[in-house]
N, C-alpha and C positions, 0 to 999 in steps of 0.2 A: 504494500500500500504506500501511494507518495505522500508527502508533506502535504499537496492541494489537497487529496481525498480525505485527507484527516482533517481538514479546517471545518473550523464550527457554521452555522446557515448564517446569513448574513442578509441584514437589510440596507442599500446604498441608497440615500435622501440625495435630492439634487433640486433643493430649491431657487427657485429664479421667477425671472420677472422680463418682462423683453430683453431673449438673448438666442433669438431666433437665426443671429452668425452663428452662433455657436455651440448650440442644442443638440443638433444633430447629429454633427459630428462627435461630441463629447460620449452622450447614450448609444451611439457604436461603438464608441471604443470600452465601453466601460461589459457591454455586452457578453463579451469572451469571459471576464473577470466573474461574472454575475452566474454562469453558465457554471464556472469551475468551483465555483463557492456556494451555488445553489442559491444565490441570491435574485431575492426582488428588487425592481427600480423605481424606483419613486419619485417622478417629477412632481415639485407640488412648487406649481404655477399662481401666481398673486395677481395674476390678470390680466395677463399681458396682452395687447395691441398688435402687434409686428409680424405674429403667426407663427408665435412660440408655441401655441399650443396644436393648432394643425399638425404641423412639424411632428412633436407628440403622440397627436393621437395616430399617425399616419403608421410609424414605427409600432407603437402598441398594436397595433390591427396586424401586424405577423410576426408580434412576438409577446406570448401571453407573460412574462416574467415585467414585463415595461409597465406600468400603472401611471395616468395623469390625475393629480389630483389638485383637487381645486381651492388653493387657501386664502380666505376669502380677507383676514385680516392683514394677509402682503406682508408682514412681516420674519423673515429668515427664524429667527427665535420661532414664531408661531408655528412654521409651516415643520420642521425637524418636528415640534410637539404634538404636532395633527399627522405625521407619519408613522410616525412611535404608536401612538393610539390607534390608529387604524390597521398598521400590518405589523406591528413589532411583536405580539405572543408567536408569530412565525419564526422567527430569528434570536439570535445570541447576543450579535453583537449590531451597533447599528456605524455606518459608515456615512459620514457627511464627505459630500463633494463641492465645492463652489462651481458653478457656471462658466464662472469668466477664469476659468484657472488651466495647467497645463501640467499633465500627468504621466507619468512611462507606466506601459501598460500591465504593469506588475505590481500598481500599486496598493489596490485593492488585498493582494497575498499575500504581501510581505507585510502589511499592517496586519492580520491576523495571526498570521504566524508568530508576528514578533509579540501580541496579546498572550499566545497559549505559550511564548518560552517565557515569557517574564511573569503571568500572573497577573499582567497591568489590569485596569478598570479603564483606563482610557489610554489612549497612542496617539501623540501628540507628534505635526511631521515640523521640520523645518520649512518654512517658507520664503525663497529666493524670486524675487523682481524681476522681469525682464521687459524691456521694453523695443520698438520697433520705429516709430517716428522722434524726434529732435527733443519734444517733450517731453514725449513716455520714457526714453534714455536717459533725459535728465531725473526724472522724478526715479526711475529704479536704481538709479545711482545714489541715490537719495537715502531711500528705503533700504539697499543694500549695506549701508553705513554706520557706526556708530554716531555719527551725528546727527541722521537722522532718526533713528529709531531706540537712541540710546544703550544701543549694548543687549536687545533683545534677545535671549537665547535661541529663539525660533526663527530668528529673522539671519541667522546664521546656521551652515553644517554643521549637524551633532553627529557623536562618535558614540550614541546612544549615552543616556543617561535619565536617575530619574528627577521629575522638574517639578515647579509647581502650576507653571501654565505652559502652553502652545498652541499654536494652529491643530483647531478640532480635526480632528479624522478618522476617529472608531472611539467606541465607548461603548460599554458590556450594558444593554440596556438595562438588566436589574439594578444596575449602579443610576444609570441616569435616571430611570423611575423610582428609584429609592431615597431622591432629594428634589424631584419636584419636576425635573426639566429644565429648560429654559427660561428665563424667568421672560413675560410676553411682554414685560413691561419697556425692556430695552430695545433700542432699534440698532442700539452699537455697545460692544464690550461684553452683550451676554456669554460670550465664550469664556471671558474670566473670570465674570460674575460667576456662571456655573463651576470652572474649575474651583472658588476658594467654597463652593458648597460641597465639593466633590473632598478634598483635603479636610475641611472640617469634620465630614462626617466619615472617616479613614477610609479614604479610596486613595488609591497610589495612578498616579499618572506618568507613564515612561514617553520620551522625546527617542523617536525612531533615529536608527543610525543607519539604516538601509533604505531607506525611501525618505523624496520628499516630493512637494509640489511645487510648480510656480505660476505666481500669479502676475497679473497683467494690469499692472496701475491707471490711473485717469491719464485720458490725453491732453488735460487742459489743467491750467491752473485753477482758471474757476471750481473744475467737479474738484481739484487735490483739497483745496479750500472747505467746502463742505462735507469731504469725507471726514478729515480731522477735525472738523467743527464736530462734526458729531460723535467721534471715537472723545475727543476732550467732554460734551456730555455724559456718553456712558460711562466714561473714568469715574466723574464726578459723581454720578448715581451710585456705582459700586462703592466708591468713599462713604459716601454716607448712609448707604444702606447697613451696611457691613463695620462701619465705625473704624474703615481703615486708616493707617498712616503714609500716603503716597511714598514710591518708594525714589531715593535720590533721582535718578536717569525720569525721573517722573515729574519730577521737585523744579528740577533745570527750565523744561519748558514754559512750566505752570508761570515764571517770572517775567514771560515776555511781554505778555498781554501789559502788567505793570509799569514795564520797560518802555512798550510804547507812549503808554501814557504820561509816562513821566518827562518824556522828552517833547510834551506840548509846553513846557513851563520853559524850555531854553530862554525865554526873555527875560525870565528872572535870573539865570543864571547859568553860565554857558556849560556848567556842570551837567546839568539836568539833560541835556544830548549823552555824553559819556558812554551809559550803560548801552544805550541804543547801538552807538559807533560801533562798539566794541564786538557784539553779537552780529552786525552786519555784517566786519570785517573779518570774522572770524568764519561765519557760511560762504561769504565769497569768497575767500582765501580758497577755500577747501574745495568749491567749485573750481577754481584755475588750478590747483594742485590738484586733484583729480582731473581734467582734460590732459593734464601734460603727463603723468607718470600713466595714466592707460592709454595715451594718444589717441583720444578722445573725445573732438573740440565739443561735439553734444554735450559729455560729460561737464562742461563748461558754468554749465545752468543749473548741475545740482544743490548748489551754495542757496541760489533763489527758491527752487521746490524745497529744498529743509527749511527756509525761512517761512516757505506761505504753510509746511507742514507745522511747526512750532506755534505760529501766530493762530492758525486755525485750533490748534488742539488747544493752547492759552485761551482765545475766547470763548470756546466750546464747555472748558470745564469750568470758567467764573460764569458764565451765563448761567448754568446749571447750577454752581455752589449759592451763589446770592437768589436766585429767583427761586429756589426749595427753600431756602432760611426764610428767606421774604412771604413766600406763601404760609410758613409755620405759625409765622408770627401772626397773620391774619386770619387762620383759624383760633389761635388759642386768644 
């Protein structure tokens, strides 16, 4: 008997939202994987427009393992929870896929596998950037980096080990319906939220050393802007849910927002620019030092996507810190 035939049944979720590029091809590839694992596929669609869901149902009509389902609250947190619920007493372990992400076709196995040698309750991958146009180059150069992402364990190759978060990517369902799920409240950060539920309540989460994924950032600064606007909300939700203490690589960001503001006052005193200069020169330094040591000129612009990364996640988590204090107070 091989290693496949011995892996436990599995349920792969593949929530999305118009990603009708990339649907199709993703649910073929993932196919083979689904087959050798005895796994169901679970699109659960948020309503999309673009003919994400055609696409779908098209593929399901000759292959009864494919299921589209329809999550009507749109949000990723929700839809994992409304696949769990409806096909998870099938399966062991349940396997999250992103949409917009890019996968070698083993990787469905080797998460499992490395579940049944370690024991783990969830298998966390590393997530590596990559990008294709002038921007998306910049911004994965960006996200690739300790200055942008602060030193993220996931956001770098691991040699396996065990963590206390990562990019979701199997998790033994009696563990994740043993602390609640996803919490439906977040639209960004539930994956941490859930790991420090996961951790509180002793579930052990291993960071795979044989597989990862990669994913495929904003092509604009605009969307990079609102993505960390909203991961700097979730931050700020799990803070305060959880009565946590942000952790330094967390700390750094959080002072930009400050920063900017504080450098409205230069007419009082030319000090008041300083901190600003400083963080400027410091992202764009690293921008022109990254294009020239990967010759790279793209690379050029990562200095700026760390900057609108940093300011986004700054404004995102005071928006969220004050305006939940602010609402407390006007209930009590």
């Amino acid at each position: 008997m091989t290693q496949t035939e011995k892996l436990a049944p599995s349920l792969i979720v593949i929530p999305c939202l118009n990603e009708a590029a990339h649907i199709g091809a993703l649910v073929d590839q993932l196919r083979p994987a689904a087959e050798r694992l005895g796994a169901r596929i679970v699109v659960a669609d948020g309503g999309s427009t673009d003919g994400t869901r055609a696409i779908v149902e098209e593929i399901a009509g000759t292959d009864p393992r494919i299921v589209l389902l329809h999550n009507e609250k749109r949000l990723q947190s929700a839809a994992i929870n409304l696949a769990v619920a409806s096909y998870g007493e099938e399966a062991e372990y349940l396997i999250r896929i992103d949409a917009h992400g890019g996968y070698p076709p083993d990787y469905c196995d080797r998460l499992v596998e490395e579940a049944l040698a370690t024991g783990a309750d969830s298998v966390v991958v590393s997530m590596l950037t990559s990008g294709s146009g002038t921007v998306q180059k910049a911004v994965a150069a960006a996200q690739n980096s300790k200055l942008g992402t602060g030193g993220s364990k996931h956001r770098h190759l691991s040699v396996g080990e065990w963590v206390d978060h990562g990019h979701h990517a199997l998790m033994r369902i009696s563990a994740f319906k043993a602390v609640g799920g996803y919490d439906e409240t977040f639209s960004h950060n539930e994956d941490a939220e859930l790991d420090y539920r996961l951790r509180k309540a002793g579930y052990r989460i291993w960071m795979s050393g044989k597989t990862q994924m990669v994913y495929y950032p904003r092509a604009s600064l605009a969307g990079l802007y609102f993505q960390y606007l909203g991961y700097g909300r979730g931050r700020a939700k799990n803070v305060l849910k959880h009565r946590m203490i942000p952790k330094v690589r967390q700390m750094v960001p959080l002072l930009v927002l400050p920063v900017v503001l504080l450098s409205a006052f230069f007419f009082v005193h030319w000090l008041a620019v300083v901190p600003l200069l400083v963080w400027a020169s410091v992202c764009l330094g690293y921008g022109v030092w990254t294009a020239i040591s990967q010759r790279s000129p793209d690379s050029a612009l990562a200095g700026i996507s760390a900057m609108v990364m940093h300011f986004g996640w700054s404004v995102g988590f005071w928006l969220q810190l004050l305006g939940q204090r602010s609402q407390r107070r006007r209930v009590a």
